[in-house]
Every structure is written in structure tokens, then in C-alpha cells.
C-alpha positions, 0 to 999 in steps of 0.5 A, a space after each residue: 617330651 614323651 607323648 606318654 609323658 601325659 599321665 593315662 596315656 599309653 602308646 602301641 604299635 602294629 607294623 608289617 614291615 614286609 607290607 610297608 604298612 601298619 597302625 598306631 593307636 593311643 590309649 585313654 581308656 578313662 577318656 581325654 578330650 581331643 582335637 584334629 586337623 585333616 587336610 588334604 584333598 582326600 582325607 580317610 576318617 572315622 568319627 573325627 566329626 565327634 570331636 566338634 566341640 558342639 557335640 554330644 561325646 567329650 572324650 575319646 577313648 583312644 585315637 588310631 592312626 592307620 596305614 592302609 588307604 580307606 580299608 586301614 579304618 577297620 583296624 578301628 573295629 580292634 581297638 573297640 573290641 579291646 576297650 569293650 572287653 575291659 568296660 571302657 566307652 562312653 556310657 549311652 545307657 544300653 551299652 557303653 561305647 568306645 569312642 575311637 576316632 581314627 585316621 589313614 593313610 595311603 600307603 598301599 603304592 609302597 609295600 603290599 596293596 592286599 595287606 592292610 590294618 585290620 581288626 586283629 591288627 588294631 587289637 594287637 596294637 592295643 596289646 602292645 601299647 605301653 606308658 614307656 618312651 614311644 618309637 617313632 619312625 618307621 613303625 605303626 602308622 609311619 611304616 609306609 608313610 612318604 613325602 614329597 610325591 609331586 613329581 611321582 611316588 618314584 620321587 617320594 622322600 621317605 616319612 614317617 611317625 612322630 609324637 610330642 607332648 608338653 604342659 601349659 600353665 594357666 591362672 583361672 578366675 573362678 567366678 568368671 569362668 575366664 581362662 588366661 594363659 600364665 606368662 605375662 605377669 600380672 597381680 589381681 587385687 580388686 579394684 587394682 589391676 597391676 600389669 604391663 600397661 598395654 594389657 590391662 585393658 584386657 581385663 579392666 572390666 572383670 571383677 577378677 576376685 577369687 584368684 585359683 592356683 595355678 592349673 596345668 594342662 597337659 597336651 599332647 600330638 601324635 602325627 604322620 609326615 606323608 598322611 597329612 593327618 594331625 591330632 592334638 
């Protein structure tokens, strides 16, 4: 699936093949709820830390993914402005404040190492962003992006950016707050629980009444092979 297959979400791209670099960003004006994983021994990120789950903010208004090394960041300053300009942010009283957190790579060995995503870069790729099938590749933040540098850059393999999204199902148990996955059978009729054996003890001690519908989750991952960034 798509990753613009999850409904407020659009997809755009700036890319300087020339330079071998570029930026990708993923808009939700109206806010999503986001996780990341960096690895590496020397991530490059921007308010990432918001997305703690004991945090304050809950949602984010896009998610940028750069070329460029630690100077790639300030494509970030773009997407705010564009998402300024339309009132979208999160409402902090005084101002409302997009939420962007951001991601980058380096790059700047295979191209240009003077040329890098900026501001007018990040808002351009803003202006470009679409609903409709997102590239993948050798484009936005995948332009420059390489693997396999062990034995040197010389020996790097070529990466690039890809993206996926998909829909899980689960039942909720309104006066217990619990969330289960859908997938394993089971009927709830207090005080009966019928299901494979080996689960019920799972759920013995719920009063499980007010069975909700089901409730679809949509998810979705934007990552590039050779920046060792993952965003879900």
C-alpha cells in the first residue's frame, strides 16, 4: 500500500539531482500521532524528543526526512512556514506552532558538499506534496542516500527512499480501556469467555462487557536505506 493510502496524508519531494541530494516531507496538517527510531552512532534530528509519549505535544503536523548532513535540518524552517501560512500548528495560546520533527542524512561525500536542503527547499517540497502514489527511489531524501560504506564510500552500494502503509483491526473494551489485537477468535459474554484455551487466562479477570465494534488503525512508514532513519 501506498503511504498516502492513510487518509490527510500527502507526500512531496524536492530533489537536486546535480547535488545528489534532497528532501522529502510528509504532511498532516490536521495532526497524526508519530513514533521514530534513530540509530546510528551520529543521528541528526529535530524534535524527534517530542514524540516521547510523555510528552506534552501529541501530534505532529508533518515529518521531514533530509539530505544534507546536520545543515539538511534547516529545510524544517520550510515546511513550518508553509504550514504557518495556512494555521496549522499546535495551538500554544499566543501562536499556533507546527510541529515538525525532522530527520538527515549524510550525503554531502556524494554530490555537492555546498548544496543542501534549505528552507526554500523544505517549502517547495511542501508545494509539491500530493494524496497520489508517492516515488520512491532515487528522489527527495533518498537522492544521495548509500549502503554498505565499511570498506569505504568508493564501496557504497546505492540506496535510496521507500515508504509503506497498511490498516490493523482491533476490538475495544470500552469500560476497561483495553485494546486487543483482532485475529485470535474470541466471544465475550460475561461471565463466559470462549477461546483457545491457552489465552483465556489472558483475560479471566476482565469484566469484559460493552463490546465496541471493531476500530481500524491506520499506520504508516516513510524510511531511507543508507540514513539509518525509520519513522512509523
Amino acid at each position: 500500500m501506498s503511504l498516502t493510502d492513510v487518509p490527510g496524508l500527502k507526500v512531496g519531494h524536492w530533489t537536486n539531482l546535480e547535488a545528489a541530494t534532497g528532501c522529502t516531507v510528509v504532511l498532516c496538517p490536521e495532526g497524526a500521532v508519530a513514533g521514530v527510531d534513530v540509530r546510528g552512532s551520529a543521528p541528526g534530528t529535530r524534535e524527534t524528543d517530542l514524540l516521547n509519549p510523555i510528552n506534552l505535544v501529541e501530534k505532529v503536523n508533518a515529518i521531514l526526512l533530509s539530505g544534507g548532513s546536520a545543515f539538511g535540518l534547516a529545510a524544517a524552517e520550510g515546511v513550518m512556514r508553509w504550514l504557518e501560512e495556512r494555521g496549522h500548528g499546535f495551538d500554544a495560546g499566543v501562536a499556533k506552532v507546527p510541529i515538525v520533527p525532522a530527520a538527515i542524512l549524510f550525503d554531502v561525500g556524494i554530490g555537492s558538499a555546498t548544496v543542501r536542503p534549505d528552507a526554500a527547499a523544505g517549502y517547495a517540497a511542501c508545494e509539491a506534496a500530493t494524496s497520489g502514489p508517492v516515488a520512491q527511489g532515487n528522489v527527495g531524501a533518498g537522492t544521495g542516500a548509500t549502503v554498505g560504506k565499511r570498506l569505504g564510500l568508493a564501496q557504497a552500494t546505492k540506496g535510496g527512499l521507500g515508504a509503506t502503509s497498511g490498516i490493523e483491526k482491533y476490538m475495544l473494551c470500552r469500560n476497561r480501556e483495553k485494546v486487543k489485537r483482532r485475529g485470535t477468535p474470541f466471544i465475550f459474554s460475561p461471565p463466559l469467555l470462549i477461546g483457545p484455551p491457552h489465552l483465556r487466562h489472558m483475560l479471566r479477570d476482565v469484566a469484559l462487557v460493552n463490546i465496541q465494534p471493531v476500530v481500524e488503525r491506520h499506520q504508516a512508514a516513510l524510511g531511507v536505506v543508507g540514513g539509518r532513519r525509520w519513522w512509523r
